[in-house]
TORKEZA-978215 format. One record per residue: residue number from 1; residue in three letters; x negated, y, z negated of N, C-alpha, C, CB in turn. Coordinates in steps of 0.1 Angstrom, whole numbers, plus 5000, padded with zeros to 4 digits. Glycine has a CB too. Example, Ala and Ser with C-alpha at 12.3 -4.5 7.8 and 13.67 -1.06 7.14 Angstrom:
num; residuo; n_east; n_north; n_up; ca_east; ca_north; ca_up; c_east; c_north; c_up; cb_east; cb_north; cb_up
1; ALA; 4868; 4943; 4922; 4877; 4955; 4922; 4868; 4967; 4922; 4887; 4955; 4910
2; SER; 4872; 4978; 4929; 4863; 4989; 4929; 4871; 5000; 4921; 4859; 4994; 4943
***
This chain:
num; residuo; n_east; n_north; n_up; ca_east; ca_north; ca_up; c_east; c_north; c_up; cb_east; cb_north; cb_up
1; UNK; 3936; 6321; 1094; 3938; 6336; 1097; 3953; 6339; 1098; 3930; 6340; 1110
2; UNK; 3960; 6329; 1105; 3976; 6332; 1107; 3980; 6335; 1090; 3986; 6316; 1115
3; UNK; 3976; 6326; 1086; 3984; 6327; 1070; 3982; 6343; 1062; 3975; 6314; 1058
4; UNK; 3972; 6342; 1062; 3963; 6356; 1056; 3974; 6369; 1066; 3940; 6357; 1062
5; UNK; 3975; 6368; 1079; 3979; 6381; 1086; 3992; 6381; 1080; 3980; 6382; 1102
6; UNK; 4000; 6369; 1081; 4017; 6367; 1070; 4015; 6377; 1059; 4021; 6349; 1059
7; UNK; 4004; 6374; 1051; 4006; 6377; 1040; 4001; 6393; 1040; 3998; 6368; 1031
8; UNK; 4000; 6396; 1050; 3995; 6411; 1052; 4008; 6418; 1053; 3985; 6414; 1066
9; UNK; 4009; 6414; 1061; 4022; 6418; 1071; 4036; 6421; 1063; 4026; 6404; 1082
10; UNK; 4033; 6413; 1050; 4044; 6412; 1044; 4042; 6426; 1026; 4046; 6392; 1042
11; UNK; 4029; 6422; 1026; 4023; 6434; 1012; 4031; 6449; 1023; 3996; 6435; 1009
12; UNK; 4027; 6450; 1036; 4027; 6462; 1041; 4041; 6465; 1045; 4018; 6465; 1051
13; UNK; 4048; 6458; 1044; 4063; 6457; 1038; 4068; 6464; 1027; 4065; 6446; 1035
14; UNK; 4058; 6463; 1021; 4062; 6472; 1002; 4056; 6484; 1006; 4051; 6465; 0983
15; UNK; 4042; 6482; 1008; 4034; 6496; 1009; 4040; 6507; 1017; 4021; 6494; 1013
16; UNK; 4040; 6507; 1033; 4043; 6517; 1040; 4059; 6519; 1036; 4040; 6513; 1056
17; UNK; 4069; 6517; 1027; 4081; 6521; 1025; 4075; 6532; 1013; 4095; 6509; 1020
18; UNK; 4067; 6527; 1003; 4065; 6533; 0992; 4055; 6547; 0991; 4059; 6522; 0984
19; UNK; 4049; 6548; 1006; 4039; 6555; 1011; 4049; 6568; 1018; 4031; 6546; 1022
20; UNK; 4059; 6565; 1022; 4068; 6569; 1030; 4071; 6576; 1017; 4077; 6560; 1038
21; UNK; 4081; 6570; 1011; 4084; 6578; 0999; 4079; 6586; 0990; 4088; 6572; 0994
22; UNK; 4065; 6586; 0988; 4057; 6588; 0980; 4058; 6603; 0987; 4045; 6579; 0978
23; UNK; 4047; 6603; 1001; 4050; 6617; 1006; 4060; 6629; 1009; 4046; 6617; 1012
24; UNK; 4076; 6618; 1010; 4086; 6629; 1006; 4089; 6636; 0995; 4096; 6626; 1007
25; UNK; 4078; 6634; 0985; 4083; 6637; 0975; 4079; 6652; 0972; 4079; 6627; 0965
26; UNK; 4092; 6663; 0966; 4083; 6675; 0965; 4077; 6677; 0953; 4088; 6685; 0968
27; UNK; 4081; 6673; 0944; 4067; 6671; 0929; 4064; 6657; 0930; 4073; 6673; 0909
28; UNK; 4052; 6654; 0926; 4045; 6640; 0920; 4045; 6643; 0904; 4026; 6638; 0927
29; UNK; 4059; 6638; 0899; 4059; 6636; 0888; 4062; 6622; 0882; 4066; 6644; 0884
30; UNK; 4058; 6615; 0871; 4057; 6602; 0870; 4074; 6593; 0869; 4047; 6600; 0857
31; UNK; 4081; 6600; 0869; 4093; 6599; 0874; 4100; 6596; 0888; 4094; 6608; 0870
32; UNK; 4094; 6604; 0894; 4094; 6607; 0908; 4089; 6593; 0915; 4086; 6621; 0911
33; UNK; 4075; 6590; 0912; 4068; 6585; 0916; 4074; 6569; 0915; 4057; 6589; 0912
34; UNK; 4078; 6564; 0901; 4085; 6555; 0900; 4098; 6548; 0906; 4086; 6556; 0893
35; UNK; 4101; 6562; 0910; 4118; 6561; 0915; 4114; 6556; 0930; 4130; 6579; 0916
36; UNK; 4107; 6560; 0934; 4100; 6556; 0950; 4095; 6550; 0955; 4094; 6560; 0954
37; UNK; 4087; 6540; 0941; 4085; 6529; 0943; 4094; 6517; 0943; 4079; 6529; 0937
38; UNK; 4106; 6519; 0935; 4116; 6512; 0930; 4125; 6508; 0945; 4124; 6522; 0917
39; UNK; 4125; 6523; 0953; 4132; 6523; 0966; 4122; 6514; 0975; 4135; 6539; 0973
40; UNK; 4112; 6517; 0970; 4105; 6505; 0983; 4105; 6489; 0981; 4089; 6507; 0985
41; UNK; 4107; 6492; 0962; 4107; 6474; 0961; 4122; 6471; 0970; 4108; 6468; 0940
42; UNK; 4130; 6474; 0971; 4148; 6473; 0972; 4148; 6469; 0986; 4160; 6490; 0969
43; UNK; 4137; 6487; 0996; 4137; 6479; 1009; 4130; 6471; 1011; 4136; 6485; 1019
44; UNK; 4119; 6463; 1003; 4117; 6451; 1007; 4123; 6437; 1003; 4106; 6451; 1006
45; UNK; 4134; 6441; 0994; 4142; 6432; 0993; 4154; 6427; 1004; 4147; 6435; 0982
46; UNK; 4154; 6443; 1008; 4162; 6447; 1020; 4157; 6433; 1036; 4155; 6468; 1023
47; UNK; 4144; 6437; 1035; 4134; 6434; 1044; 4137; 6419; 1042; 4120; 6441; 1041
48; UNK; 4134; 6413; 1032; 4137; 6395; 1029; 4150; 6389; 1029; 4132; 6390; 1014
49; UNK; 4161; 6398; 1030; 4174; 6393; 1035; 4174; 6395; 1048; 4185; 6399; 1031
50; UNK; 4169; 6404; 1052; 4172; 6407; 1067; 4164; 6388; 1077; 4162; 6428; 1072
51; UNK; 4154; 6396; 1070; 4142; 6380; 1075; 4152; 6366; 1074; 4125; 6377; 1061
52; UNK; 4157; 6362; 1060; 4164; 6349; 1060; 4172; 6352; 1072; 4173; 6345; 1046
53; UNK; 4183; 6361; 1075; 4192; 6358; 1085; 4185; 6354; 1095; 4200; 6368; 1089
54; UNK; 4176; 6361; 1098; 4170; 6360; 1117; 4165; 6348; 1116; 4155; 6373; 1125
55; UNK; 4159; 6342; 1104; 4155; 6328; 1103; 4164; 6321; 1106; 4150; 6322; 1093
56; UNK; 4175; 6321; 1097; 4187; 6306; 1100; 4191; 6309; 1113; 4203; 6304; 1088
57; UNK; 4194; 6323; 1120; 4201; 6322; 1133; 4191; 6318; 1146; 4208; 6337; 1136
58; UNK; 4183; 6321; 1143; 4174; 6320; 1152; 4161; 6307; 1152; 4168; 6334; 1151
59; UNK; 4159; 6302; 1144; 4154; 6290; 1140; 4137; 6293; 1142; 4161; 6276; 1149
60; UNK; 4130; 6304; 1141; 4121; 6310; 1135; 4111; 6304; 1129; 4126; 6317; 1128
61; UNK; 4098; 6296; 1135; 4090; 6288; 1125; 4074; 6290; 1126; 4094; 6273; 1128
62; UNK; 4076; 6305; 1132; 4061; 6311; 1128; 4065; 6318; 1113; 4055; 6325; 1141
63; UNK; 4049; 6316; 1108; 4046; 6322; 1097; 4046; 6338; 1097; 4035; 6317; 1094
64; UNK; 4041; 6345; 1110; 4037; 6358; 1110; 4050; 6362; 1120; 4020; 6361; 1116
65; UNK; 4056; 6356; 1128; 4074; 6361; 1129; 4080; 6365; 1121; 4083; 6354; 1133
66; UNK; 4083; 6352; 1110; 4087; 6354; 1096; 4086; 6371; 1090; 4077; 6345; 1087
67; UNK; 4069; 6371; 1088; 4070; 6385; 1084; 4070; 6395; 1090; 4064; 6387; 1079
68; UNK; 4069; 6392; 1104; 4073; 6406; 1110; 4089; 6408; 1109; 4070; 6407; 1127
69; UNK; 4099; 6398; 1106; 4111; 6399; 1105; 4114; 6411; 1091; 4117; 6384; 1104
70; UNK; 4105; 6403; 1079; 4105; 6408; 1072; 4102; 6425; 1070; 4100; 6400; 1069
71; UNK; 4089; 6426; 1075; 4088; 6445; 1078; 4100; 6452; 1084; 4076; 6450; 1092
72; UNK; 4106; 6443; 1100; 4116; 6449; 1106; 4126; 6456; 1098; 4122; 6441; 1113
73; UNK; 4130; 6445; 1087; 4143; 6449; 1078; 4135; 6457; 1071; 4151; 6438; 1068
74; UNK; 4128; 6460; 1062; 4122; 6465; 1056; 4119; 6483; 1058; 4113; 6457; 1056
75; UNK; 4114; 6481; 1074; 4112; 6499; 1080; 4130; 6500; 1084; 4096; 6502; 1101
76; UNK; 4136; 6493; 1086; 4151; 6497; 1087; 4155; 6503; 1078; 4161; 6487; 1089
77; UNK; 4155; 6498; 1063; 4160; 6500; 1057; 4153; 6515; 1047; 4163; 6487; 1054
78; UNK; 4143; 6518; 1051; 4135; 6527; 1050; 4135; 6541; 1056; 4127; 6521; 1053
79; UNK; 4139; 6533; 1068; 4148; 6547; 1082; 4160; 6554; 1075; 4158; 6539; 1099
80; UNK; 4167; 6542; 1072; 4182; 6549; 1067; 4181; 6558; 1055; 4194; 6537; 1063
81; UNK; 4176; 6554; 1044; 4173; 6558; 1033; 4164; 6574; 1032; 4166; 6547; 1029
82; UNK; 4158; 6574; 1044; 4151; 6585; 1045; 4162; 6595; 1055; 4136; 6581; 1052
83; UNK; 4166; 6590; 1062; 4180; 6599; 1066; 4187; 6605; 1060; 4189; 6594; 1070
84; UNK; 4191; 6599; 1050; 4201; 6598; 1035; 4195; 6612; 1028; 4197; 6582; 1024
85; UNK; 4183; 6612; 1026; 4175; 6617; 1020; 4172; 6634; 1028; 4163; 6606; 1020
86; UNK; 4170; 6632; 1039; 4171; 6645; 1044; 4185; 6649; 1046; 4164; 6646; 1056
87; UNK; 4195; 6647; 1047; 4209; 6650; 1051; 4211; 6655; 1038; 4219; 6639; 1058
88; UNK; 4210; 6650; 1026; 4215; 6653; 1010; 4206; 6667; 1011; 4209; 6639; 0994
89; UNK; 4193; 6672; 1014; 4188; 6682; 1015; 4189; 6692; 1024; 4180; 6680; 1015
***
């Protein structure tokens, strides 16, 4: 079960950035939609750097810590971006 929640923990890492983005959007054009997804793949790339650091500093050897590290960076980097996003508006 631990393994499977990792692996949850970490899809919803993509999803809730891409969800986020999706509903800021003020047309759903297939353009749009791509670009938003693209921002969520980034913050969850965002999300898997952030995770390696807290691993090597912290010496981190749960599976589902791991990915909660991973989300952490991930909705961070999702915060800012959506800041970004309203302030340009």
């Amino acid at each position: 079960m631990e393994n499977s929640l990792a692996s949850i923990i970490t899809l919803c890492a993509f999803a809730l950035p891409a969800a986020v983005f999706i509903a800021h959007l003020k047309r759903f054009e297939a353009l749009s939609v791509v670009h938003s997804l693209v921002m969520a793949f980034i913050c969850l790339a965002i999300g898997l750097l952030f995770a390696g650091a807290m691993i090597t500093l912290t010496k981190i050897e749960s599976q589902t810590a791991m990915a909660a590290c991973i989300m952490l960076g991930s909705m961070g980097a999702t915060l800012v971006r959506v800041v970004q996003l309203r302030r340009a508006s």
